[in-house]
LOMAR-554630 format. One record per residue (C-alpha): residue in one letter; residue number from 1; chain; x, y, z. Coordinates in steps of 0.1 Angstrom, whole numbers, plus 2048, in hexadecimal, padded with zeros to 3 digits. Layout:
BEGIN
  titor  fise  gudren   px   py   pz
      A   NUM       A    X    Y    Z
...
//
This chain:
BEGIN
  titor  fise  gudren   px   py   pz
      X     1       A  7F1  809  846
      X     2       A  7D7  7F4  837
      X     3       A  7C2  7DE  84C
      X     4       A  7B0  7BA  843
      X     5       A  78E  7B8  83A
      X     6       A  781  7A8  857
      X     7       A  794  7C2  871
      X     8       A  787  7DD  85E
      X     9       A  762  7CF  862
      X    10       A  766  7CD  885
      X    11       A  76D  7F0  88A
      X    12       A  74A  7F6  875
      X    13       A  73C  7DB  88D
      X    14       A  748  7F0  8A9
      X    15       A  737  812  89A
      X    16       A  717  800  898
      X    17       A  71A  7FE  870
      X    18       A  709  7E1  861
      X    19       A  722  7C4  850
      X    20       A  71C  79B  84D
      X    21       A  726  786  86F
      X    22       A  745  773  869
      X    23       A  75C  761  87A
      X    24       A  784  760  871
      X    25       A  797  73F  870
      X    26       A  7BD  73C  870
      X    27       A  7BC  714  872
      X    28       A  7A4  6FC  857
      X    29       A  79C  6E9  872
      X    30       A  786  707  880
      X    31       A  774  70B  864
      X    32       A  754  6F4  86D
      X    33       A  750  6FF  890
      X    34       A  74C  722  87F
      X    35       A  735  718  865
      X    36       A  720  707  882
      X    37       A  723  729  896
      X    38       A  716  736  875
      X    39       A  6FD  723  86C
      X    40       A  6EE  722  849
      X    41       A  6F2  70C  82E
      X    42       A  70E  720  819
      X    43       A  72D  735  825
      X    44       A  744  74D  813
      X    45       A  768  743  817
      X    46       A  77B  766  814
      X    47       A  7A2  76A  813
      X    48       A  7B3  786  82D
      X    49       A  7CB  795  817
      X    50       A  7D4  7BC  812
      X    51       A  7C9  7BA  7EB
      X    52       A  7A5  7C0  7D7
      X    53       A  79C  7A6  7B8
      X    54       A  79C  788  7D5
      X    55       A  77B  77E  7C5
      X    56       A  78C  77A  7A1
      X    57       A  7AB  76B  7AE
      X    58       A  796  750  7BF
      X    59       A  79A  75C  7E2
      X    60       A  778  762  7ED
      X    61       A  75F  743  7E4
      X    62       A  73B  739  7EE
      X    63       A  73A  712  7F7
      X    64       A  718  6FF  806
      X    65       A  727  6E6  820
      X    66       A  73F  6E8  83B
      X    67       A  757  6CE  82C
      X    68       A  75D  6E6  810
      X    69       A  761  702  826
      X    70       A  77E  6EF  834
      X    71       A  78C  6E8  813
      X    72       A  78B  709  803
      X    73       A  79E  717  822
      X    74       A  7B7  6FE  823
      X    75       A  7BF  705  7FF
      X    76       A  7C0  729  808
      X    77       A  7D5  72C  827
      X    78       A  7F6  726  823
      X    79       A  7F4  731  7FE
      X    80       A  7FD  755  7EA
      X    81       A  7E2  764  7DC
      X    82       A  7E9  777  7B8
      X    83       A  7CD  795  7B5
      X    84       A  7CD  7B0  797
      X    85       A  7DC  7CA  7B8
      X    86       A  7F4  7B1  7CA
      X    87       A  812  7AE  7B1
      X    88       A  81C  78D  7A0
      X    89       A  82A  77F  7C2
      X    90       A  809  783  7CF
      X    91       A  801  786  7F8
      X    92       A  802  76B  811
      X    93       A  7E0  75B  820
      X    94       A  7E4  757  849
      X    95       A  7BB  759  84F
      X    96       A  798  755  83D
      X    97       A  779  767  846
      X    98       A  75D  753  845
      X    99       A  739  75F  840
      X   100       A  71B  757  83A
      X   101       A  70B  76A  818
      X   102       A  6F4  782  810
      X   103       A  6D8  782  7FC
      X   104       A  6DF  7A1  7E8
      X   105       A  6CA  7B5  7D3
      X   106       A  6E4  7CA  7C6
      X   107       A  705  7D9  7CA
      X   108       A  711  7FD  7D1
      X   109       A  736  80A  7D7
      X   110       A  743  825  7F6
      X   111       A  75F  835  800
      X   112       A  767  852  816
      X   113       A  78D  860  80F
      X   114       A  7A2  87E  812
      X   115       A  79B  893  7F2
      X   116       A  7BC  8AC  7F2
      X   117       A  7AD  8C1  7D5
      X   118       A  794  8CF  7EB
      X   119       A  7A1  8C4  80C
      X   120       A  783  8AF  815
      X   121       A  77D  88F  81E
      X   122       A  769  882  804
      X   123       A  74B  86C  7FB
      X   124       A  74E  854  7D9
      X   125       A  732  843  7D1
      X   126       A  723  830  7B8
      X   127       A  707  81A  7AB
      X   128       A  71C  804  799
      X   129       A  72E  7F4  7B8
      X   130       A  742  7D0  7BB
      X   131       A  760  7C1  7A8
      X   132       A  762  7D8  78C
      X   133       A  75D  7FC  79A
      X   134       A  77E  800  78C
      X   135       A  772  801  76A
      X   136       A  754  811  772
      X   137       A  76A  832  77E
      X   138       A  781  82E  75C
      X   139       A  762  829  743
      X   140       A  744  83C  754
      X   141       A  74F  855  76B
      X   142       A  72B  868  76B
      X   143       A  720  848  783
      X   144       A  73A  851  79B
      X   145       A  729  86C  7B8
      X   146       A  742  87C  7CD
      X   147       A  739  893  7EE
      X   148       A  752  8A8  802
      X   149       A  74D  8AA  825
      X   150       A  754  8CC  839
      X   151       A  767  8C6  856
      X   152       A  754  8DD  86A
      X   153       A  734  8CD  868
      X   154       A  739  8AA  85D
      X   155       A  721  896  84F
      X   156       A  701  8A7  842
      X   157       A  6DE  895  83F
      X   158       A  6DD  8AB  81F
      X   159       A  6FB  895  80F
      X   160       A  6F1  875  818
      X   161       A  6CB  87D  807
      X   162       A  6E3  887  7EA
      X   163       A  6F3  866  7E8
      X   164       A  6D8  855  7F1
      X   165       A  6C4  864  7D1
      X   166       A  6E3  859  7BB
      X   167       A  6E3  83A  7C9
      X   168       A  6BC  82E  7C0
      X   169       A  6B4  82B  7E6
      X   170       A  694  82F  7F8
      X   171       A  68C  844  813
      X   172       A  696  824  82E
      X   173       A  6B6  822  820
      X   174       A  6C2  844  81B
      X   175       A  6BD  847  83C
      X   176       A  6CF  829  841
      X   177       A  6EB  836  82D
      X   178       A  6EB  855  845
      X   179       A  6F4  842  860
      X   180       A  70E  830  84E
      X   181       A  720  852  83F
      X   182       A  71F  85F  861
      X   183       A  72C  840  871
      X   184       A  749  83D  853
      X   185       A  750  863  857
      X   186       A  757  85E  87E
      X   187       A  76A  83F  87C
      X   188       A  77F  851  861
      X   189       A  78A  86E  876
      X   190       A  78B  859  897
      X   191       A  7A4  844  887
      X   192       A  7B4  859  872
      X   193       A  7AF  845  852
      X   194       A  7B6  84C  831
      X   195       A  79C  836  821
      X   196       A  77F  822  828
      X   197       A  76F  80F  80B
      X   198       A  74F  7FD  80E
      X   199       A  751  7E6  7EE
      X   200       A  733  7D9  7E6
      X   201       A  71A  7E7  802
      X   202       A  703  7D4  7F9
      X   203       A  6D8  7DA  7FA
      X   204       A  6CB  7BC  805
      X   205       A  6B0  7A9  7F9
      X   206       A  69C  7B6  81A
      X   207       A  6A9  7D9  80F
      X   208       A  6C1  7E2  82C
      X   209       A  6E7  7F0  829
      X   210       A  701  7D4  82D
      X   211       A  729  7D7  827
      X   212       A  730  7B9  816
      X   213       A  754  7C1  816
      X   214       A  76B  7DC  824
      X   215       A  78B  7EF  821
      X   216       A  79E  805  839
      X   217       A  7BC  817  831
      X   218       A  7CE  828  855
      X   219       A  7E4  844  851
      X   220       A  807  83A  85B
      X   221       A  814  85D  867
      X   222       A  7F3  85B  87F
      X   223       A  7F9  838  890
      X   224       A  80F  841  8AF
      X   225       A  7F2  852  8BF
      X   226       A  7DC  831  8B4
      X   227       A  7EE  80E  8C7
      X   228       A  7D1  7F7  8C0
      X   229       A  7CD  7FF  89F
      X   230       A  7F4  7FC  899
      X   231       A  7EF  7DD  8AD
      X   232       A  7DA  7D5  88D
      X   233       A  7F8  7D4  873
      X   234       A  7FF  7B3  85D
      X   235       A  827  7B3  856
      X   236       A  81F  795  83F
      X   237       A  80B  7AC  824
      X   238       A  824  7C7  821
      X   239       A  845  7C5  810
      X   240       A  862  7B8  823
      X   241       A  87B  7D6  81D
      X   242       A  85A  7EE  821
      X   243       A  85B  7E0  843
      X   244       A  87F  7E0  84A
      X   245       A  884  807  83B
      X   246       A  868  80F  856
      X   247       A  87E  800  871
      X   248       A  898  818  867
      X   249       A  884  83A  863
      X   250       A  886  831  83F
      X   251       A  86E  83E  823
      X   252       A  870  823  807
      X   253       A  854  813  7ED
      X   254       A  860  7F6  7D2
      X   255       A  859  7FB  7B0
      X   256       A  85E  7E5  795
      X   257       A  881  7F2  781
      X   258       A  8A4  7F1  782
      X   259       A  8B7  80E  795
      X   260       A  8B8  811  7B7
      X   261       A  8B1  833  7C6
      X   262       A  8BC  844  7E2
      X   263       A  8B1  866  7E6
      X   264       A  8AD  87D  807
      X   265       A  88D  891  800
      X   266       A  86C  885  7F3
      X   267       A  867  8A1  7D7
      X   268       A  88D  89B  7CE
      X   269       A  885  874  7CD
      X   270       A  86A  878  7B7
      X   271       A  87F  890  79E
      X   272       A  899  878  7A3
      X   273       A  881  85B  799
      X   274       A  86F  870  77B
      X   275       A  895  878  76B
      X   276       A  89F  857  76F
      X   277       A  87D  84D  756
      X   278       A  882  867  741
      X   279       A  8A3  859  73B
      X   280       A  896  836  730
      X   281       A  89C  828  754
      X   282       A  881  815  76A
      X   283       A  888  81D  790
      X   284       A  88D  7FE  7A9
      X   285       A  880  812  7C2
      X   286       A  873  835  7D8
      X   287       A  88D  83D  7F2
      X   288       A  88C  857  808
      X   289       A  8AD  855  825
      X   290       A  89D  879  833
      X   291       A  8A9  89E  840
      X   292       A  8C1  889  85D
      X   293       A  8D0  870  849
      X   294       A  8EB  85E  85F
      X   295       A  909  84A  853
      X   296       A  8F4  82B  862
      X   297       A  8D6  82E  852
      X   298       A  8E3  836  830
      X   299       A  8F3  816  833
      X   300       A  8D2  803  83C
      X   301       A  8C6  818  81A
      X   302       A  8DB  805  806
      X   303       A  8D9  7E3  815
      X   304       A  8B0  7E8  80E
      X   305       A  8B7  7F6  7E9
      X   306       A  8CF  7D8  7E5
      X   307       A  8B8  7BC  7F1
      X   308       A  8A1  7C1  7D2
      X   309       A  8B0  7A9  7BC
      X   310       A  8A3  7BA  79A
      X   311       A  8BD  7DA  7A5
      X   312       A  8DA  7E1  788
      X   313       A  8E5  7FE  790
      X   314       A  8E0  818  7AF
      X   315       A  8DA  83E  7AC
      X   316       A  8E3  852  7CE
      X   317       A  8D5  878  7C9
      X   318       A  8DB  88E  7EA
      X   319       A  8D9  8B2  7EC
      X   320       A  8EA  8BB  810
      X   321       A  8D3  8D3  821
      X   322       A  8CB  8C6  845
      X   323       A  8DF  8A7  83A
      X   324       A  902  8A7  838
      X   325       A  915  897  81B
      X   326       A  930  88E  829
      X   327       A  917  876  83E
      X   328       A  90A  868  81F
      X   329       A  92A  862  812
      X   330       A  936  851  831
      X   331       A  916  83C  82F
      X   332       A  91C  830  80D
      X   333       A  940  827  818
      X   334       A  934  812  833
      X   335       A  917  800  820
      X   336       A  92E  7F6  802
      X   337       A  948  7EB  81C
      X   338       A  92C  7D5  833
      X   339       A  919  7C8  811
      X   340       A  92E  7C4  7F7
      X   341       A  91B  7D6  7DE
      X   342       A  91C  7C7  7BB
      X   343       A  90C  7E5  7A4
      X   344       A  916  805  797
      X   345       A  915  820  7AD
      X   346       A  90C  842  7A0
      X   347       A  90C  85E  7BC
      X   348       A  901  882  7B7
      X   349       A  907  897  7D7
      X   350       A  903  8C1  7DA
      X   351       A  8FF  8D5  7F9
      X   352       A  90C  8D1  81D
      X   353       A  92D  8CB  81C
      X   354       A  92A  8B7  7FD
      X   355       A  951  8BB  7F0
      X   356       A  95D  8A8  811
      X   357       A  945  88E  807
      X   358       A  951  88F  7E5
      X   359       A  976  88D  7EE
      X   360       A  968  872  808
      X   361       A  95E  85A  7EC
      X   362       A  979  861  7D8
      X   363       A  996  858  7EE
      X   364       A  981  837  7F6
      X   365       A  991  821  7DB
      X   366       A  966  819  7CF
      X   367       A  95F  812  7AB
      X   368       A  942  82D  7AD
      X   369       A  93B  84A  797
      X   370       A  937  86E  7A4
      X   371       A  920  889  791
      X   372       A  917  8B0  79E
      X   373       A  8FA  8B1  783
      X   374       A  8DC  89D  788
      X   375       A  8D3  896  763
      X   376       A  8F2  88B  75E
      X   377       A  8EF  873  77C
      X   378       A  8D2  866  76D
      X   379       A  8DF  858  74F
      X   380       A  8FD  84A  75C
      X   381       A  8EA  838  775
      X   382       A  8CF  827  758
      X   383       A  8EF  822  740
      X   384       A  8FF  80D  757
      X   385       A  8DF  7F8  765
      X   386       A  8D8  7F0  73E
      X   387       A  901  7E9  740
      X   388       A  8FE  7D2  75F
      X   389       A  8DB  7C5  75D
      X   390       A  8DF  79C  760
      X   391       A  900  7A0  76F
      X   392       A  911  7A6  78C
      X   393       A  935  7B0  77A
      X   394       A  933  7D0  784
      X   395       A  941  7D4  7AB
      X   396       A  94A  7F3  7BE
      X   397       A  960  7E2  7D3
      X   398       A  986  7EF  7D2
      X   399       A  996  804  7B3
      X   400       A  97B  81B  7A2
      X   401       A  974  83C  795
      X   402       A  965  857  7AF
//
């Protein structure tokens, strides 16, 4: 679960880490009572969306009077805004952050995450901070310092002097930059984060640590044992059927293709997704229904794979170990009979009492195909999205082959 800028520099605020008052507004019309709460004589106007690039797209600009604080806003809210990471339907804008700037000297990059390949959390850090670390990583990797944390003893005065010697800092801000790993480190493991970035932390021009901007990243298997940070989630920046498939103790992630998938397993997903690609296919989306698949959910499966318009064709791959398929079967009945699906079906099912499930779809009068091998399944489903691609022809409904 990601959170929004200015919620994740509260939580900084709240550790006693260093970041730039602001004050958010949800309304244009508050915008010059919080440039006078301010004060100054310029204000940054920042977009609250889940995405990096704002400052490219146009949604973070620096104005000098209150009148065009009000006006930058009210062009903002209301509006989608289309970043390099937020897809070409872009994210919606319900808040700005307003702040004053900072007189910066230069610009540094920092993130703490969970490095798997040595089962560490991880500092990244680099010299070369702001819009284009990106590039920095791709093209010159030698400026990118990394530090793994052991869990036993956390954060050591050693590291930070490490990083602080890779960074160009003085002896004032290394120590700084102590405080601040060990604050990051804390709030990571308090919260059970996945990733904090600090993009730019800026030196100022009086030479002290600021985060200019801020990313946090929660774990989502962690959040029942965190209600005010759940209390924290924004519905409006995640994908509608993201949301809905979590209502339903659903594992799914849109992609950009074709063929719908639904799989039960993530390993067999992602073999499912890789032979669908390796068959000239693009896959509409990840799909996991899980080990206790009911009739019911499988049926909300296919009403989420069937509300992506770009679908063509859908590939159902179970293999019945916990899972029964004569359950999935059942399900698939009941969600071409309550949706009215209008795509070729290709099912694949092997295991728990797969034959009844089988037999199941066979004496169901649907146009759907039936497979045992999974290759085989694969190309049937991309021939017949490339068949019925455009067109909506091709209907399960009554008569078919199973």
């Amino acid at each position: 679960m990601n959170l929004h800028e200015f919620q994740a520099k509260q939580l900084l605020r709240e550790r006693g880490l260093a970041v730039p008052d602001g004050i958010l507004a949800e309304q244009p019309e508050a915008t010059r009572d919080a440039c006078a709460r301010l004060g100054g004589e310029r204000w940054a106007v920042k977009a609250q969306v889940h995405s990096g690039g704002r400052g490219k797209a146009g949604g973070v600009v620096l104005v000098d009077s209150p009148e065009r604080v009000e006006t930058e806003t009210r062009r903002l809210l209301g509006s989608r805004l289309v970043t390099e990471q937020s897809g070409p339907d872009g994210l919606p804008v319900n808040a700005v952050l307003i702040e004053r700037p900072t007189a910066i000297a230069r610009e540094l990059y920092l993130s703490l995450l969970v490095d798997r390949a040595s089962e560490r959390l991880l500092f990244v850090a680099s010299a070369a901070g702001g819009m284009d670390i990106e590039t920095v990583a791709a093209q010159t990797p030698e400026q990118i310092l990394r530090v793994a944390v052991h869990p036993v003893v956390g954060v050591q005065p050693y590291q930070a002097r490490r990083l602080g010697f890779g960074l160009g800092l003085d002896d004032a801000q290394i120590k700084a930059l102590g405080t601040l790993l060990d604050g990051l480190y804390r709030l990571f493991i308090d919260s059970d984060a996945s990733l904090i970035e600090i993009n730019p932390l800026v030196v100022t021009d009086s030479g002290e640590l600021l985060a200019l901007d801020a990313k946090i990243t929660l774990d989502d298997n962690a959040l029942l044992g965190h209600p005010a940070l759940t209390a924290l989630r924004d519905p409006s920046q995640e994908d509608a059927r993201e949301a809905a498939a979590r209502a339903h103790d659903l594992h799914y992630i849109s992609l950009d293709g074709n063929i719908g998938c639904m799989v039960n397993g993530a390993g067999l997903a992602m073999a499912t997704m890789d032979l669908i690609k390796l068959q000239g296919g693009q896959p509409a989306n990840f799909l996991d229904v899980g080990g206790g698949a009911t009739a019911a959910r499988v049926a909300e499966a296919f009403k989420l794979i069937l509300s992506d318009p770009k679908v063509a064709s859908i590939l159902v791959n179970i293999f019945g170990g916990i899972v029964r398929c004569d359950l999935i079967a059942e399900g698939i009945i009941q969600a071409v009979h309550e949706v009215g699906v209008s795509v070729p079906i290709v099912v694949r099912l092997e295991g728990t009492n797969a034959p009844q499930g089988l037999r199941m779809l066979a004496d169901s009068g649907l146009a759907l195909e039936t497979v045992s091998e999974l290759d085989a399944a694969a190309t049937l489903a991309v021939a017949a999205a490339r068949r019925g691609s455009g067109s909506s022809s091709n209907t399960v409904e009554g008569g078919g082959r199973a």
